[in-house]
Structures are given as structure tokens and as C-alpha cells.
matplotlib code that plots the C-alpha trace (Angstrom):
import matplotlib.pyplot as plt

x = [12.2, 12.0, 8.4, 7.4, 8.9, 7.1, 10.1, 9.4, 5.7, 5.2, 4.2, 7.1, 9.6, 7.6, 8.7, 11.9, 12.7, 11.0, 13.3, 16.6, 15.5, 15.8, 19.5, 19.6, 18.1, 21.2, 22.5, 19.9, 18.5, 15.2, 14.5, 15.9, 13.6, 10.7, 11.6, 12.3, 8.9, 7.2, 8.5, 7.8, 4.5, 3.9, 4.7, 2.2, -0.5, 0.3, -0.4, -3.5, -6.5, -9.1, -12.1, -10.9, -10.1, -13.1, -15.1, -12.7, -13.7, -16.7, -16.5, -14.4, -17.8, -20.0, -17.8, -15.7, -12.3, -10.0, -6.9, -3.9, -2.3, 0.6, 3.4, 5.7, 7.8, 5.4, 6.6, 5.7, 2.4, 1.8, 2.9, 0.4, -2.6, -2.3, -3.3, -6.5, -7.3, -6.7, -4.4, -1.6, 0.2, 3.1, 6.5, 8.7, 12.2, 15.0, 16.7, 20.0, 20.6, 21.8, 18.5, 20.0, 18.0, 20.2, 19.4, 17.3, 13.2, 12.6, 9.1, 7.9, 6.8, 3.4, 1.7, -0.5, -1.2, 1.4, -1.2, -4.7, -3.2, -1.7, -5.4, -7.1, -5.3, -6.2, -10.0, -9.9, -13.9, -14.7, -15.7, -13.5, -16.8, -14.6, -11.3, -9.4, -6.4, -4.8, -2.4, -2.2, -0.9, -3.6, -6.6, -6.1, -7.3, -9.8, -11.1, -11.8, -14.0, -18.1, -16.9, -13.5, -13.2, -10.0, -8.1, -6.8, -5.9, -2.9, -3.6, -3.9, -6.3, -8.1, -8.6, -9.9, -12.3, -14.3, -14.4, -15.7, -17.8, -15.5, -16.1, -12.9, -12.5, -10.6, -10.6]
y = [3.2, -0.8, -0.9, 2.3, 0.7, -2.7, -4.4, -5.5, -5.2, -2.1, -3.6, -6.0, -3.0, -1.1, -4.0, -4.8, -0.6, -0.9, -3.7, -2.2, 1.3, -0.7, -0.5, 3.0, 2.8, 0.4, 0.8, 3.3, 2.2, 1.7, 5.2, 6.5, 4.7, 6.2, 9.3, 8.8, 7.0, 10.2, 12.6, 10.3, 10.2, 14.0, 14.1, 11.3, 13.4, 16.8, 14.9, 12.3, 12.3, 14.3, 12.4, 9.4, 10.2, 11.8, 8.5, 6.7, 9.0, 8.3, 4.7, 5.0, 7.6, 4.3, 1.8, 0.1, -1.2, 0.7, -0.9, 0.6, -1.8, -0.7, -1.9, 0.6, 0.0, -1.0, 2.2, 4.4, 2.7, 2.9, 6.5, 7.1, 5.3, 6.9, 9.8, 8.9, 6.1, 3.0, 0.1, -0.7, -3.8, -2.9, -4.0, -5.4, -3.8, -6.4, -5.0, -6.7, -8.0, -4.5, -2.9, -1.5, -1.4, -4.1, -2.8, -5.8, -7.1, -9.4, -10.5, -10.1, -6.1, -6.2, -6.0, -8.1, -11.9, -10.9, -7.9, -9.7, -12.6, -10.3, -8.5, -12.1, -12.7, -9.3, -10.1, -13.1, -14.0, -10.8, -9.5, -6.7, -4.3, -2.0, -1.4, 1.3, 0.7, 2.6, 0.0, -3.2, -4.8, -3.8, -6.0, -9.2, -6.9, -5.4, -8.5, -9.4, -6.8, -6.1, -2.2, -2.1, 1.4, 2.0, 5.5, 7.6, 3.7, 2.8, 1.4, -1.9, -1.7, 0.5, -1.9, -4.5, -1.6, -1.5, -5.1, -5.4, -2.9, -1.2, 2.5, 4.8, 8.0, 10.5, 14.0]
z = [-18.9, -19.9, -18.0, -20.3, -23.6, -22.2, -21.6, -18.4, -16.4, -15.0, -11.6, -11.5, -12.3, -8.7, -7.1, -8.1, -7.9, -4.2, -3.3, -4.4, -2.9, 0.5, 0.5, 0.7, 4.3, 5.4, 9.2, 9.9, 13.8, 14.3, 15.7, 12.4, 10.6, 12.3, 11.9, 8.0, 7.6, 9.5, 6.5, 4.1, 5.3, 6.0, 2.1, 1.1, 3.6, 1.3, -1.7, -0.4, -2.5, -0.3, -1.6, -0.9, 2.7, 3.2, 2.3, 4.5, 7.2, 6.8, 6.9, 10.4, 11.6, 10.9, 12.8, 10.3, 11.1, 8.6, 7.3, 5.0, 3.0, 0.9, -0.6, 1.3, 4.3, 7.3, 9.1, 6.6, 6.7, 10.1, 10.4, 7.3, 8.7, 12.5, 10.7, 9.9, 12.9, 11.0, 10.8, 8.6, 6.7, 4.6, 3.5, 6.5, 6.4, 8.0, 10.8, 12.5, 16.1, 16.8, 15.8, 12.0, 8.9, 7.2, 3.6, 2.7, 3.2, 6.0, 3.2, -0.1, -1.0, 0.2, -3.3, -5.4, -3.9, -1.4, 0.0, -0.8, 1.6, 4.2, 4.2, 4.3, 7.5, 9.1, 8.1, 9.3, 9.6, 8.6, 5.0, 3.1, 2.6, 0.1, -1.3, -2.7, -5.0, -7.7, -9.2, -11.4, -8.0, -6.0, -8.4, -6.2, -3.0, -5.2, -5.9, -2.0, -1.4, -1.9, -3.0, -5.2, -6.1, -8.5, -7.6, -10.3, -11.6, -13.7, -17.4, -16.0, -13.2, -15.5, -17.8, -15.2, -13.0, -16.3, -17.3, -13.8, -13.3, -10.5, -9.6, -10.6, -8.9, -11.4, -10.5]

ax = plt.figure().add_subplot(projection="3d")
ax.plot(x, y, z, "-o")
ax.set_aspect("equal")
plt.show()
């Protein structure tokens, strides 16, 4: 409600939301939170955006090294990205000596500078050929790649895709 009455950023409100959601996953062992991140990504599979995957596949059919990044827990990530063949970085949950989800992030939520380094480092020497992103948080990734395609883009990156140029897929 305060980042729709612009009280508060909307991206900033994700991340603080993402960060207290964490507690909720408290004492859960390692195993459990594979098993949660699998549903969780079984529902983001029912609700991916077909044309998107299907240039993504296409990408992977011509060699590419294919790379998730998301602000979501690295499991879920991982679990998302196996689906399609490619890698993952996401948000890395802090687990105990005994192997439990201890209800906190052992790093910042993989979003805006936080995610365009993290995908710097996995380039390394290599060049970011495209990007797809569909939030405000997601413009310093876009901004690393030859391609940045927005995805059904929030006000924000909407704004910047056409200052820049950037190809939106809607619908």
C-alpha cells in the first residue's frame, strides 16, 4: 500500500517485503528448502511467459551460456533455471551450523547493483549479449547487455526501455 500511494519506492518495498518474507522459512533444513523452492518453482513454470522462454531456448540451441538471475532465494532459482538448462544467481538464504534456514539472508536480495555485479562476476571476460528484466531493479542488468529487452515491465523500467530504445514484450 505505501509503495502504491508513493510512500515508499516500489522496488525498495520488493526488497524490504523479500527480506522479511525470509523468516517464514526459519529452522527449515536444507532438504526442506529444496523441496519448498521446487513448488515454488513448479508455480513460477505454470505462470512463465512462453515467448520469452522460447527465445531463451533459442539462444541455448545457438550455444549461449544461459544465466537466471533473480532476486529470489538461490534455490528457487536454481530449481527454476534446471528447467530450461541454464544457470542461476539469486538471493542466498543463511542457514546454521546444523544445516537450518535461520530466517535471515546470508547477502543483499540479488536485485538492482546487487544483481548487475553478481552477473558481472559470472561474465567475467565475456559480454552479456541480451537481458530480460521486468522490474525497476532489474535496469542496472539491462544496462550490461547488447539486447535489454523489458518483460511486461513495471512503470519504472517502462519509462527507462523507451528513453532507451529497449524492446518491451507485452502480450
Amino acid at each position: 500500500m505505501a509503495a502504491r500511494a508513493g510512500l515508499i519506492n516500489a522496488q525498495r518495498y520488493r526488497e524490504l517485503w523479500f527480506t522479511n518474507m525470509t523468516r517464514l522459512i526459519e529452522g527449515l533444513s536444507q532438504a526442506q528448502m529444496d523441496e519448498l523452492s521446487a513448488l515454488i518453482a513448479d508455480e513460477l513454470w505454470r505462470t512463465r511467459r512462453a515467448q520469452v522462454v522460447a527465445e531463451l531456448d533459442r539462444w541455448l540451441a545457438g550455444g549461449a551460456r544461459l544465466l537466471i538471475a533473480s532476486g529470489t532465494y538461490q534455490q528457487v532459482a536454481i530449481a527454476f533455471a534446471s528447467r530450461i538448462g541454464a544457470e542461476a544467481i539469486g538471493t542466498s538464504v543463511e542457514f546454521d551450523a546444523h544445516g537450518r534456514a535461520t530466517g535471515r539472508l546470508s547477502s543483499p536480495v540479488s536485485t538492482s547493483e546487487t544483481k548487475a555485479a553478481r552477473v558481472r562476476a559470472w561474465l567475467g571476460d565475456d559480454v552479456l549479449a541480451a537481458a530480460y528484466g521486468d522490474t525497476e531493479g532489474d535496469i542496472p542488468m539491462l544496462c550490461l547487455a547488447a539486447r535489454p529487452v523489458a518483460v511486461y515491465p513495471d512503470a519504472a523500467l517502462r519509462a527507462k526501455a523507451l528513453a532507451s530504445g529497449w524492446r518491451i514484450i507485452e502480450r
